[in-house]
mmCIF file of the N, C-alpha and C atoms, coordinates in Angstrom:
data_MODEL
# 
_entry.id   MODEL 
# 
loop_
_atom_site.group_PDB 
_atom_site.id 
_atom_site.type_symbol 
_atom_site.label_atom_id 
_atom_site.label_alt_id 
_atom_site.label_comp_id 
_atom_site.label_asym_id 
_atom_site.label_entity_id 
_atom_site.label_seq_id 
_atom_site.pdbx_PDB_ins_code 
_atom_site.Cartn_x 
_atom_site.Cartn_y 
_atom_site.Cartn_z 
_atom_site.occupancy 
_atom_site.B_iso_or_equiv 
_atom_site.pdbx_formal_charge 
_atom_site.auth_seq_id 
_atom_site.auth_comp_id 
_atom_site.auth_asym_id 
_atom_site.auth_atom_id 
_atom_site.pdbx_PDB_model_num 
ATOM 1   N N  . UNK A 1 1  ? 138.371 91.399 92.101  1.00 0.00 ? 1  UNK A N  1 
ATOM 2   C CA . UNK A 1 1  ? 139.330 90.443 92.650  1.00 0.00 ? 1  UNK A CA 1 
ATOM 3   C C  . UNK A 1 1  ? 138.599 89.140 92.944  1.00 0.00 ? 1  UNK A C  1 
ATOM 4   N N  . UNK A 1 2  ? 139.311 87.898 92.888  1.00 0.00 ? 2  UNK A N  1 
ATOM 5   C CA . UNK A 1 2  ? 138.438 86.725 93.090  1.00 0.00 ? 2  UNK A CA 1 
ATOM 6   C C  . UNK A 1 2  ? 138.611 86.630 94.127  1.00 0.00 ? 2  UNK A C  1 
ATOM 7   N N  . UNK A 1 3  ? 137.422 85.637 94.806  1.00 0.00 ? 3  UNK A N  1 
ATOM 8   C CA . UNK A 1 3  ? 137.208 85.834 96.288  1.00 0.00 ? 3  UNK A CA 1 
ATOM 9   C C  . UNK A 1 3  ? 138.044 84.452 96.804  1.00 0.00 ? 3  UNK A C  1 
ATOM 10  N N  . UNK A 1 4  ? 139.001 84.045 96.134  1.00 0.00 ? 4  UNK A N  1 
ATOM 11  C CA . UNK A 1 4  ? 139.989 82.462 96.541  1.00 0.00 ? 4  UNK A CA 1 
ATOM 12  C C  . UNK A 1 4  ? 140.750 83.327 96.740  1.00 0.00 ? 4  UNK A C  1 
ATOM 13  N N  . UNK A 1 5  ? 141.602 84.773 96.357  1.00 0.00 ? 5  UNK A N  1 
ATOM 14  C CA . UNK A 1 5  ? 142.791 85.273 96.445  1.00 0.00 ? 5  UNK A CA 1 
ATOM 15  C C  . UNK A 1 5  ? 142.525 86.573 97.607  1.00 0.00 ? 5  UNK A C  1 
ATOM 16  N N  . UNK A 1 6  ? 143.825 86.920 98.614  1.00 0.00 ? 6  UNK A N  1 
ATOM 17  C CA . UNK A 1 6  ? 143.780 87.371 99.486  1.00 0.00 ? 6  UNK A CA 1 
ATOM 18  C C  . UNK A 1 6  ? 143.921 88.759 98.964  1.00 0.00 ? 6  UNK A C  1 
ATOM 19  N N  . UNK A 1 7  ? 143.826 89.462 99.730  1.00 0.00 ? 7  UNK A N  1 
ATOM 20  C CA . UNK A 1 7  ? 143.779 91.205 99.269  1.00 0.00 ? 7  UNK A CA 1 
ATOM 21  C C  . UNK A 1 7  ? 144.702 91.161 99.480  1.00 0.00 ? 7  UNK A C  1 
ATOM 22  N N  . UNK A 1 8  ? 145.823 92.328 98.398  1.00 0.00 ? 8  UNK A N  1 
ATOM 23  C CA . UNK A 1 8  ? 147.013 92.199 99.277  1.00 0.00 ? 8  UNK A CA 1 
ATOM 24  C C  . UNK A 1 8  ? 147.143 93.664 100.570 1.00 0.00 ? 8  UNK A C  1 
ATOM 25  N N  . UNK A 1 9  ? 146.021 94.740 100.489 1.00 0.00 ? 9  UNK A N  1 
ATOM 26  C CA . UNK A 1 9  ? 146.323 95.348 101.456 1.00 0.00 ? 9  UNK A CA 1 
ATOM 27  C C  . UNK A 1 9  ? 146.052 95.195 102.859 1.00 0.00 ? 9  UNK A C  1 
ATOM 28  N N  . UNK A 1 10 ? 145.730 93.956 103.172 1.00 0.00 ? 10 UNK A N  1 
ATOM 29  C CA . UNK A 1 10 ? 144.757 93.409 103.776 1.00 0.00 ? 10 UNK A CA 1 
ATOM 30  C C  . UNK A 1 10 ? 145.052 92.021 104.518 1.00 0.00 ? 10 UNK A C  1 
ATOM 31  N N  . UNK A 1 11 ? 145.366 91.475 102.943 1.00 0.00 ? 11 UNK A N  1 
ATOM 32  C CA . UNK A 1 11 ? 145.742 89.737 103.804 1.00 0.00 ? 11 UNK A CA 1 
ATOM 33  C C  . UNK A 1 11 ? 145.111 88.840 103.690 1.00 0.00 ? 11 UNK A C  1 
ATOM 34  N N  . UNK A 1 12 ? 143.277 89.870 103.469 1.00 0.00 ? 12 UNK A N  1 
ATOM 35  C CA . UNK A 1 12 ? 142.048 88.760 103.936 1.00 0.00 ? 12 UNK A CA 1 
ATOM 36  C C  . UNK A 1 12 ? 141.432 88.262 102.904 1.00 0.00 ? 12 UNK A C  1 
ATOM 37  N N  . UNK A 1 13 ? 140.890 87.281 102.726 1.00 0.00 ? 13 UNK A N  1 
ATOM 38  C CA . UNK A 1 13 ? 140.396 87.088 101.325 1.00 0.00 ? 13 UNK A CA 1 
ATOM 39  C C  . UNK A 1 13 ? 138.992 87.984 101.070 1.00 0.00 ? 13 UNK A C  1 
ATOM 40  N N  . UNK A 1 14 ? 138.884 88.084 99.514  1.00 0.00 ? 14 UNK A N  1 
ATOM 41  C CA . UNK A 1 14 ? 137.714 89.078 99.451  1.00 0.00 ? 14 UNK A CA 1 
ATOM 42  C C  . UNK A 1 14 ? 136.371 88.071 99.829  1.00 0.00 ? 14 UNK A C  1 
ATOM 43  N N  . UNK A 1 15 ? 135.639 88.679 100.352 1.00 0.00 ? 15 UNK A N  1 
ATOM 44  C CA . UNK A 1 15 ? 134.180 87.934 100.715 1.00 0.00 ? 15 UNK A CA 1 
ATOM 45  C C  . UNK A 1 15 ? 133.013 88.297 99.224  1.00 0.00 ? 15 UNK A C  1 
ATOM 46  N N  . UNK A 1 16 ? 133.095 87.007 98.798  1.00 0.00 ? 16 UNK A N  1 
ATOM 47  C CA . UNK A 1 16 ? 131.989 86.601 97.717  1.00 0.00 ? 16 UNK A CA 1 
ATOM 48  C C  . UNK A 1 16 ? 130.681 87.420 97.791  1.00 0.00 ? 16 UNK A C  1 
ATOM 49  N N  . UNK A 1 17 ? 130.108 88.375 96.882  1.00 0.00 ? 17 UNK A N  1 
ATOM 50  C CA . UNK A 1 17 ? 129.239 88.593 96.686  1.00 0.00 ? 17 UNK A CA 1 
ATOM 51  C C  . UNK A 1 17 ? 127.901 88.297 97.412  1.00 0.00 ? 17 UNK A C  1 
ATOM 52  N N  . UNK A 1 18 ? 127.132 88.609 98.199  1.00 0.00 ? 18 UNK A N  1 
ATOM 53  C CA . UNK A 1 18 ? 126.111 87.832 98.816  1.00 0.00 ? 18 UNK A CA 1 
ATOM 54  C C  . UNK A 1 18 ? 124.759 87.951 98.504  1.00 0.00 ? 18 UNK A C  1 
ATOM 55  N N  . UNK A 1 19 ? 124.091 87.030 98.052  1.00 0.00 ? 19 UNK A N  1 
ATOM 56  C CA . UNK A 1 19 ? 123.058 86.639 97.187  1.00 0.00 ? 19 UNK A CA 1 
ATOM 57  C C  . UNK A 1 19 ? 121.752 87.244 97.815  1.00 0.00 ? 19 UNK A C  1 
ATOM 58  N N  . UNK A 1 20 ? 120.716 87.762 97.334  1.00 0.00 ? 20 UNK A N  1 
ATOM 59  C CA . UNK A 1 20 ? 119.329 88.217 97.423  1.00 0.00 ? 20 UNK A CA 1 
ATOM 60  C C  . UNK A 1 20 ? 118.373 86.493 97.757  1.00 0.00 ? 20 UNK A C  1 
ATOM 61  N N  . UNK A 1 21 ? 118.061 85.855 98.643  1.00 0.00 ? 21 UNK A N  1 
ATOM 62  C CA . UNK A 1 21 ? 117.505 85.187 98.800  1.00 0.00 ? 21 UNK A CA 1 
ATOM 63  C C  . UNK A 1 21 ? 115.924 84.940 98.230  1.00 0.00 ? 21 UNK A C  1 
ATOM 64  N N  . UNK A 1 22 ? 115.618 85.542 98.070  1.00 0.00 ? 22 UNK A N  1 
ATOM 65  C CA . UNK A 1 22 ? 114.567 86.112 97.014  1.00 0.00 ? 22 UNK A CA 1 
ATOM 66  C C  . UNK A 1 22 ? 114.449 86.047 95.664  1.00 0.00 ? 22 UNK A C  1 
ATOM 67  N N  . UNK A 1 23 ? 115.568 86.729 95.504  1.00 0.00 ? 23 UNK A N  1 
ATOM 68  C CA . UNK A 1 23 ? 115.521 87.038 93.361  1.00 0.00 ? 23 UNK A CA 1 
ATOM 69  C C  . UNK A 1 23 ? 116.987 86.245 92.850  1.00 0.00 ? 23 UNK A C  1 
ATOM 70  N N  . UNK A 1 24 ? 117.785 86.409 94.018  1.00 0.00 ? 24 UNK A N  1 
ATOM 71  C CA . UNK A 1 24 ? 119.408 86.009 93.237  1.00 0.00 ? 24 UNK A CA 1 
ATOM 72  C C  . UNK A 1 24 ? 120.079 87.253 92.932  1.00 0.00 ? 24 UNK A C  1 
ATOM 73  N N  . UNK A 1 25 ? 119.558 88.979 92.920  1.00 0.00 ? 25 UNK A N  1 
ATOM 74  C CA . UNK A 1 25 ? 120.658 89.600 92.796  1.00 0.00 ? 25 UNK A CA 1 
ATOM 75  C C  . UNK A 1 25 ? 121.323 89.817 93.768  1.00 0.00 ? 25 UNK A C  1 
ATOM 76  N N  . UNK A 1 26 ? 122.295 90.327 93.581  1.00 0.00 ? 26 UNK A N  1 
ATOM 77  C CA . UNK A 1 26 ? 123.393 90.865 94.633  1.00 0.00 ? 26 UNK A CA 1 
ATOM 78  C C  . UNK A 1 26 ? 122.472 91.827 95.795  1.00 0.00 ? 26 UNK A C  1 
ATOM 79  N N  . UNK A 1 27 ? 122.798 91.589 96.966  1.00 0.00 ? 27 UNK A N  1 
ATOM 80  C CA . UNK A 1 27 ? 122.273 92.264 98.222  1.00 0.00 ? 27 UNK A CA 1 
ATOM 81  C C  . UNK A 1 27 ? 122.793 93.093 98.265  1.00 0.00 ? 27 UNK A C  1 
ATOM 82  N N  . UNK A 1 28 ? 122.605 94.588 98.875  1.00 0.00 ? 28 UNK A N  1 
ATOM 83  C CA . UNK A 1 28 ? 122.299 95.685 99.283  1.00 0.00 ? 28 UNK A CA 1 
ATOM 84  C C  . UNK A 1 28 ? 122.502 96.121 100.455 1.00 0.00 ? 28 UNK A C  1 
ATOM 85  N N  . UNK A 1 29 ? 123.445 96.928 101.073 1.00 0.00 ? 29 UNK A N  1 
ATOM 86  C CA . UNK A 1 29 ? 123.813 97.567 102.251 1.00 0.00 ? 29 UNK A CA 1 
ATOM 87  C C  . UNK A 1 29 ? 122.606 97.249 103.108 1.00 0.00 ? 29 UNK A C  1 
ATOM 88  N N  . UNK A 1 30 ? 121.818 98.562 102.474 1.00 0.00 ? 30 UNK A N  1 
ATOM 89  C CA . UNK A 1 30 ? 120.695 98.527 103.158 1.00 0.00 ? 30 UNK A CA 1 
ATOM 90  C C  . UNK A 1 30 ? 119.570 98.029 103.436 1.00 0.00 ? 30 UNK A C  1 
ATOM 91  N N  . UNK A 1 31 ? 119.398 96.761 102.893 1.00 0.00 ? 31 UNK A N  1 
ATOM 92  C CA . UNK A 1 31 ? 118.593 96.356 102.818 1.00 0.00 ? 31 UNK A CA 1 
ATOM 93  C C  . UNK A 1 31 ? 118.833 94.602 103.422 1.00 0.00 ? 31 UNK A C  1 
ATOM 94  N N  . UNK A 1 32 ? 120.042 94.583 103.692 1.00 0.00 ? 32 UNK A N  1 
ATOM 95  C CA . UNK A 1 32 ? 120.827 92.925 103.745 1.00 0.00 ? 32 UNK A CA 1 
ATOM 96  C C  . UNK A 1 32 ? 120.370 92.249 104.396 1.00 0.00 ? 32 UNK A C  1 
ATOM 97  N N  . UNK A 1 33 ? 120.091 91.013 104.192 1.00 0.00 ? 33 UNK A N  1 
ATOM 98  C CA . UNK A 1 33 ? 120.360 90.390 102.728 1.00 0.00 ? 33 UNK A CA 1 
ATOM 99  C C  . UNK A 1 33 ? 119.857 89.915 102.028 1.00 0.00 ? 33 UNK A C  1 
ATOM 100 N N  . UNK A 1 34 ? 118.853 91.087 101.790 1.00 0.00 ? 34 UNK A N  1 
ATOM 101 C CA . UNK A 1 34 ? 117.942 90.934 99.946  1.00 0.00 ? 34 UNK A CA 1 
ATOM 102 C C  . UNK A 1 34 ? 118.793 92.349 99.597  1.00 0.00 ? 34 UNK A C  1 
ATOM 103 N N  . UNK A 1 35 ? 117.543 92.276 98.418  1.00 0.00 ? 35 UNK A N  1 
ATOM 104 C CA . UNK A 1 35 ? 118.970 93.762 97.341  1.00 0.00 ? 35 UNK A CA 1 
ATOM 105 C C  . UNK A 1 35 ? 117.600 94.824 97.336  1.00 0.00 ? 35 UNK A C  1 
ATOM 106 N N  . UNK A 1 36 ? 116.427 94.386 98.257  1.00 0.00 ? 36 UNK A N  1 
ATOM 107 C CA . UNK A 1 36 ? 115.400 95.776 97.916  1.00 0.00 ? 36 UNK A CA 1 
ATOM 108 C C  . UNK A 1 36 ? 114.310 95.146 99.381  1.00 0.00 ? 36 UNK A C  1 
ATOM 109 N N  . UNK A 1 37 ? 113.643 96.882 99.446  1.00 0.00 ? 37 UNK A N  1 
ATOM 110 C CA . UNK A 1 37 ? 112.448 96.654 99.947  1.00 0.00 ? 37 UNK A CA 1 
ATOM 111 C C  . UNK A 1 37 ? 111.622 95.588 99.477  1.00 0.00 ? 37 UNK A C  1 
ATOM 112 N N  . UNK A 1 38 ? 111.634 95.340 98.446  1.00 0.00 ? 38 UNK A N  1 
ATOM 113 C CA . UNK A 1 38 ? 110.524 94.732 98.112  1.00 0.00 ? 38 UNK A CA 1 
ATOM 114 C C  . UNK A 1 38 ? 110.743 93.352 98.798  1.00 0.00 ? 38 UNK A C  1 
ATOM 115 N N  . UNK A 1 39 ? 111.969 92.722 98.637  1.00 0.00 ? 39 UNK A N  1 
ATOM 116 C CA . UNK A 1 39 ? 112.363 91.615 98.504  1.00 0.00 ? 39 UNK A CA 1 
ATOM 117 C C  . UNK A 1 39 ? 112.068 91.326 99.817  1.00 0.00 ? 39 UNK A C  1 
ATOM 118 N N  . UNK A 1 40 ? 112.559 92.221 100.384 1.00 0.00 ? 40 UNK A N  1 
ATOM 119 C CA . UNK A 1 40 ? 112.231 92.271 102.299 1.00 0.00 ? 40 UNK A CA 1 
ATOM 120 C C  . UNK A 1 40 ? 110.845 91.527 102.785 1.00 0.00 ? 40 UNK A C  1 
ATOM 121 N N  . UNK A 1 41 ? 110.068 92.670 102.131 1.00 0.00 ? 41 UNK A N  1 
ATOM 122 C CA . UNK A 1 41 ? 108.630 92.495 101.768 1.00 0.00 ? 41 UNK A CA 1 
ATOM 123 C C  . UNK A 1 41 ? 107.944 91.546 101.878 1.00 0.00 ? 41 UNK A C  1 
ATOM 124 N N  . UNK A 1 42 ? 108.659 90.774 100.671 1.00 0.00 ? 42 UNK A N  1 
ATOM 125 C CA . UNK A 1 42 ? 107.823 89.377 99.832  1.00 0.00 ? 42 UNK A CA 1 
ATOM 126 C C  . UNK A 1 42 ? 108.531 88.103 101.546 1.00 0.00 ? 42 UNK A C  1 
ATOM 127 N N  . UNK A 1 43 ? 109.584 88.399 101.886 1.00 0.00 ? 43 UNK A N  1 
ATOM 128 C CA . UNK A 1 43 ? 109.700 87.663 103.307 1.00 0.00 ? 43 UNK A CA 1 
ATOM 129 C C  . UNK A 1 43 ? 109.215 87.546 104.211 1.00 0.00 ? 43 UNK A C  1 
ATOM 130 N N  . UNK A 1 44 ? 108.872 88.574 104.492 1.00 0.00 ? 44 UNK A N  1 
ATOM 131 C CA . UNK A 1 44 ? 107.998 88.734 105.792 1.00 0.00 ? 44 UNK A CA 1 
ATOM 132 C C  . UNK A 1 44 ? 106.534 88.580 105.549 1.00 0.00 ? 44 UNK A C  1 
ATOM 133 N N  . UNK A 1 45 ? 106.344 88.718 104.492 1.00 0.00 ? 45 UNK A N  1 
ATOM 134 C CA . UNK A 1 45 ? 104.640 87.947 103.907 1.00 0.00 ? 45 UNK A CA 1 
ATOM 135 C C  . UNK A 1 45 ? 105.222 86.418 103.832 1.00 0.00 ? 45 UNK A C  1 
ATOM 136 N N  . UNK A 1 46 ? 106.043 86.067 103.664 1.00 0.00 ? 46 UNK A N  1 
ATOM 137 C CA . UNK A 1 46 ? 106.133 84.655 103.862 1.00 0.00 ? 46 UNK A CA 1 
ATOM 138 C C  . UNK A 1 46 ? 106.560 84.191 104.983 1.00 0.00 ? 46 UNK A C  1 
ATOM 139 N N  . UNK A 1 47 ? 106.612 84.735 105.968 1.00 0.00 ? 47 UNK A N  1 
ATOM 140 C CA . UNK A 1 47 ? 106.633 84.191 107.788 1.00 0.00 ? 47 UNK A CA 1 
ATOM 141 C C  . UNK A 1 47 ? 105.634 84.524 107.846 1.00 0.00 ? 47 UNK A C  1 
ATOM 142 N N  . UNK A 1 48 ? 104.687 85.560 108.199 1.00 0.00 ? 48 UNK A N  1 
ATOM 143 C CA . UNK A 1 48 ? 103.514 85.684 108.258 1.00 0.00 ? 48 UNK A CA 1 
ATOM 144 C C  . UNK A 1 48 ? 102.270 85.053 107.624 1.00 0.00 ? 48 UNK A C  1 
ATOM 145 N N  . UNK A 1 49 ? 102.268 84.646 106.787 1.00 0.00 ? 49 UNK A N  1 
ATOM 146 C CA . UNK A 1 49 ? 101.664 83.440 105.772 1.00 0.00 ? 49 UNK A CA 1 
ATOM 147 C C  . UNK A 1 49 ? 101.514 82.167 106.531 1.00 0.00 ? 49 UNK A C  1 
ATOM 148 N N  . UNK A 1 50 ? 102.767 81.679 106.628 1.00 0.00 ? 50 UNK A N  1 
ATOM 149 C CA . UNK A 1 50 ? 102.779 80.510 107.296 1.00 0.00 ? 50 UNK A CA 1 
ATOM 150 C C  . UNK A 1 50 ? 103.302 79.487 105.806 1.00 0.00 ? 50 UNK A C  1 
ATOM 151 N N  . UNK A 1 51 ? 103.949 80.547 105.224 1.00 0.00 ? 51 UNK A N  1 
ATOM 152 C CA . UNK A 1 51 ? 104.774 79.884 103.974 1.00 0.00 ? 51 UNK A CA 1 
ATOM 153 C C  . UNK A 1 51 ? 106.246 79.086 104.751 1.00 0.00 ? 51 UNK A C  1 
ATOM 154 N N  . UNK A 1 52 ? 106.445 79.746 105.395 1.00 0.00 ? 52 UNK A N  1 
ATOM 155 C CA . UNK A 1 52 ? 107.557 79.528 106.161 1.00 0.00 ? 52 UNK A CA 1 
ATOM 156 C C  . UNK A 1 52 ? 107.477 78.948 107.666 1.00 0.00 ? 52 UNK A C  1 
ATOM 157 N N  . UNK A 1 53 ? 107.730 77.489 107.952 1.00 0.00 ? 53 UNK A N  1 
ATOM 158 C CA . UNK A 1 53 ? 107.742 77.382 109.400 1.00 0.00 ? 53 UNK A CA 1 
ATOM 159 C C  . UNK A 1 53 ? 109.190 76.535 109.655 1.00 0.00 ? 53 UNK A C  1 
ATOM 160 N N  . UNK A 1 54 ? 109.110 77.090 110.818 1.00 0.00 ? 54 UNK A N  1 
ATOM 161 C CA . UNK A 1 54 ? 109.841 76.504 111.881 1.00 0.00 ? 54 UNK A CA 1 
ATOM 162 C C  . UNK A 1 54 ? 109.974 75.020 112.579 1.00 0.00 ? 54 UNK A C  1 
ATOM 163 N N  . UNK A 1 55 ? 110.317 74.228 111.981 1.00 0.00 ? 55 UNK A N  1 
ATOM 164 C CA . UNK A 1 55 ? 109.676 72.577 113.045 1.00 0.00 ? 55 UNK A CA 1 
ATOM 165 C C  . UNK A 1 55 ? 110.163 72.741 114.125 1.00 0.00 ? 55 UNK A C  1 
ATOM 166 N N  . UNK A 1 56 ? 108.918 72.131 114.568 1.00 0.00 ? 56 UNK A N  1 
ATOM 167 C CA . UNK A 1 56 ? 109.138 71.770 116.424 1.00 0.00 ? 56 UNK A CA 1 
ATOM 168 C C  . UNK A 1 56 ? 109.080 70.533 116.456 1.00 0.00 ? 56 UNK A C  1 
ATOM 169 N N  . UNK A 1 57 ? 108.739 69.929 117.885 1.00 0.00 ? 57 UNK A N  1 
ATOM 170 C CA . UNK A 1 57 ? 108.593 68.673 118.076 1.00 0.00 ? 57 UNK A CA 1 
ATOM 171 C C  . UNK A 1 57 ? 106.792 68.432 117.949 1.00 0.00 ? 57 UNK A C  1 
ATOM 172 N N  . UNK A 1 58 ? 106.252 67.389 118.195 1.00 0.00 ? 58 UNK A N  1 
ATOM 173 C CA . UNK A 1 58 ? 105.084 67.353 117.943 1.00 0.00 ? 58 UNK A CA 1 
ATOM 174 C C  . UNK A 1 58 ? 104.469 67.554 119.002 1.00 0.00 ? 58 UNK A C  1 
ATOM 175 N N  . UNK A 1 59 ? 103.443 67.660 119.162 1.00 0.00 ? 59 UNK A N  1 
ATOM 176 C CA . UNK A 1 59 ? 102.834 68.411 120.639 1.00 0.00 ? 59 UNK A CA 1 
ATOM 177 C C  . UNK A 1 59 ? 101.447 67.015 120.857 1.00 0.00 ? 59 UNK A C  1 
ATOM 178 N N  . UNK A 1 60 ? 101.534 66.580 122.011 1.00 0.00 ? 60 UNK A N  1 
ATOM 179 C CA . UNK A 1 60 ? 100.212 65.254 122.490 1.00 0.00 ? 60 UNK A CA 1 
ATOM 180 C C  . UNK A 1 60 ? 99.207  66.454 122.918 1.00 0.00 ? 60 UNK A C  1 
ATOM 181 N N  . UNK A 1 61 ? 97.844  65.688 122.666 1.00 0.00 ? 61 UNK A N  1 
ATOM 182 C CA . UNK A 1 61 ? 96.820  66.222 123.647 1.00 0.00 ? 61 UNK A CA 1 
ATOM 183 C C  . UNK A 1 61 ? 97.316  66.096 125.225 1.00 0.00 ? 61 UNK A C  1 
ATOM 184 N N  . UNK A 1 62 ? 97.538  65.312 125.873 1.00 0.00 ? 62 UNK A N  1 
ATOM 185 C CA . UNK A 1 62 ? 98.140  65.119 126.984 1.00 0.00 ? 62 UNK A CA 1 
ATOM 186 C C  . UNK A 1 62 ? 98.669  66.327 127.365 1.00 0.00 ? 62 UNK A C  1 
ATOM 187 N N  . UNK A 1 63 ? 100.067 66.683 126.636 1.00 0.00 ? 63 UNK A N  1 
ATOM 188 C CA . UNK A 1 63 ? 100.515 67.858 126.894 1.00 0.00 ? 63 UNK A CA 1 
ATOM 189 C C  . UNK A 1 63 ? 100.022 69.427 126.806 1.00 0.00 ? 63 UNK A C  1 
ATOM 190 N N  . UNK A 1 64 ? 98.703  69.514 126.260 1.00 0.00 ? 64 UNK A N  1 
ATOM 191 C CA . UNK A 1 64 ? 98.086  70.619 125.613 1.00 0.00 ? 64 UNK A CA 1 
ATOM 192 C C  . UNK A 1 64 ? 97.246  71.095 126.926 1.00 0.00 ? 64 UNK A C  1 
ATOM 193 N N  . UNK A 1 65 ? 97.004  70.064 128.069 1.00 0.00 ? 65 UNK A N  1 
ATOM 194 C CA . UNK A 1 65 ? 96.200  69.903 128.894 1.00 0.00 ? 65 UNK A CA 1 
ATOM 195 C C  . UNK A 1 65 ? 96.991  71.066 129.728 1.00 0.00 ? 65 UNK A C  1 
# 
């Protein structure tokens, strides 16, 4: 069913497929929302890395004191 048209047992529209942030396949119950361990994986090596940050504001020596 396309996800513009409403279910009719339902009412609600169908919710679009949701993407593996990682690879692009379709995500996985169990695993959401990548479609594998692995994919999980390769994420959390990339927060841990420091592939991935967070901005803050900038920090003075002043303030470090």
């Amino acid at each position: 069913m396309p996800a513009d048209r409403p279910d009719p047992d339902t009412g609600r529209k169908a919710a679009a497929a949701k993407r593996c942030p990682i690879c692009g396949k379709p995500a996985t119950e169990a695993s959401k929302p990548f479609c594998s361990e692995r994919c999980r994986d390769v994420d959390l090596n990339r927060w841990l890395s420091g592939s991935y940050v967070v901005p803050g504001r900038p920090t003075d020596e002043e303030d470090a004191e």
